[in-house]
C-alpha positions, -999 to +999 in steps of 0.1 A: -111+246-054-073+241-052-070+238-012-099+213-010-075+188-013-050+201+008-080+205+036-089+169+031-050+153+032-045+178+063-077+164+082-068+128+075-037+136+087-050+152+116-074+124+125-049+101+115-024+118+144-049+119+164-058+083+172-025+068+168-015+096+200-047+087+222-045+047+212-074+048+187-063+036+150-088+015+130-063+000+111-047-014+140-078-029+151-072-057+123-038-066+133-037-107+141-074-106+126-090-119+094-086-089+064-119-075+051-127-094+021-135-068-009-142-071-044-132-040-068-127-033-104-089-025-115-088+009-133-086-015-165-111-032-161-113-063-148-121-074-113-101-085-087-112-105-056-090-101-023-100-141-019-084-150-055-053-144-032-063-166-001-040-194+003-017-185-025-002-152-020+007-126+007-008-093-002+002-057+003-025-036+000-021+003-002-051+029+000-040+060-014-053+091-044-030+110-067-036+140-051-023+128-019+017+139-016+025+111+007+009+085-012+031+099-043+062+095-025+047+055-013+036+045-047+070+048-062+086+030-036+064+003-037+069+001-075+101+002-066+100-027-044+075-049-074+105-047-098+130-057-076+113-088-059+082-098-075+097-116-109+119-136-084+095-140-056+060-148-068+044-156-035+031-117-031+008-093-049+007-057-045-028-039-045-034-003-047-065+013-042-074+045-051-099+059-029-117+097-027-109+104-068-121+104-103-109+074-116-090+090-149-068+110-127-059+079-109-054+068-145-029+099-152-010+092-124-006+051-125+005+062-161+030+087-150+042+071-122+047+033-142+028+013-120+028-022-133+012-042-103-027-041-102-047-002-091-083-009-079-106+015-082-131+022-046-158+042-059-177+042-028-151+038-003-168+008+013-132-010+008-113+016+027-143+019+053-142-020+059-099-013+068-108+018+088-092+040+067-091+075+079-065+091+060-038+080+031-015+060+025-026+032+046-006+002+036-018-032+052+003-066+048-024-098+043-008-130+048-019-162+029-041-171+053-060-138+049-048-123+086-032-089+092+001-090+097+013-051+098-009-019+094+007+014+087-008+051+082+007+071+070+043+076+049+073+060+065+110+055+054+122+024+055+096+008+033+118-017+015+129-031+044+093-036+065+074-052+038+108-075+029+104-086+066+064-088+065+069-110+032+096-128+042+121-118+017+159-109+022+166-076+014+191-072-015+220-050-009+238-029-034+268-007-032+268-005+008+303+004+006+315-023+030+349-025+018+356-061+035+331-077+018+340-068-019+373-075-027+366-075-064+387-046-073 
């Protein structure tokens, strides 16, 4: 019972590997292209339309489960990035769906982990299916317009920096030790 979600993550992954080495990603296949539209309950309760977004807000949308290791090191960094840049810059939403779970232990973890931007709930993984998502995380960035603008499977460092470029932000810099520019002392 315990490694059937360690055989899952590792066949994602293995899929996952797969067509990104032989040229075959499904999530690439949307980049430049209109976003699936989807319509899906937040673990709350109320329902959220990908189109409430359309010619307001860029969107970052992130597939993922709590049982997924990756997707716990993403979520955080993407909570992370909300705090930092959302209260200042309103023109994005964050989205994360939980897909292939029970919805209370996506519950446990949004709780445990603080997530304070909006968790969807795909009970029947017709969201994920319409991105061609194969394994988790998959984060997409949706512009206003409703295109693809950057598809990534997978965990990757750097996070802060990509979606700040995707969503047209300037990065914020703390304590990068660059003596000439702070002359404070």
């Amino acid at each position: 019972m315990l490694l059937a979600p360690v055989t899952i993550a590792l066949t994602w992954k293995a899929k996952s590997l797969e067509k990104k080495l032989f040229g075959r990603s499904d999530e690439m296949r949307l980049m430049n292209k209109q976003a699936p539209e989807f319509k899906l309950m937040t673990l709350t309760g109320d329902q959220i339309s990908s189109s409430d977004y359309r010619g307001k807000k860029k969107l970052v949308v992130s597939f993922w489960a709590s049982w997924c290791g990756p997707c716990r090191m993403e979520l955080p960094e993407l909570q992370a990035f909300y705090e930092k840049y959302h209260s200042k810059n309103d023109s994005f939403e964050i989205l994360a769906i939980s897909t292939g779970e029970d919805p209370h232990e996506a519950e446990r973890y949004v709780k445990e982990a603080k997530l304070t931007f909006p968790v969807l709930w795909d009970q029947d993984g017709k969201a994920g299916e319409a991105y061609g998502v194969d394994g988790i995380p998959t984060l997409f960035v949706i512009d206003e317009s409703g295109k693809v603008i950057h598809a990534q499977a997978g965990y990757g460092f750097g996070l802060e920096f990509k979606l700040a470029q995707f969503l047209g932000i300037q990065p914020e810099f703390k304590g990068t030790g660059n003596s000439h520019a702070d002359t404070s002392d």
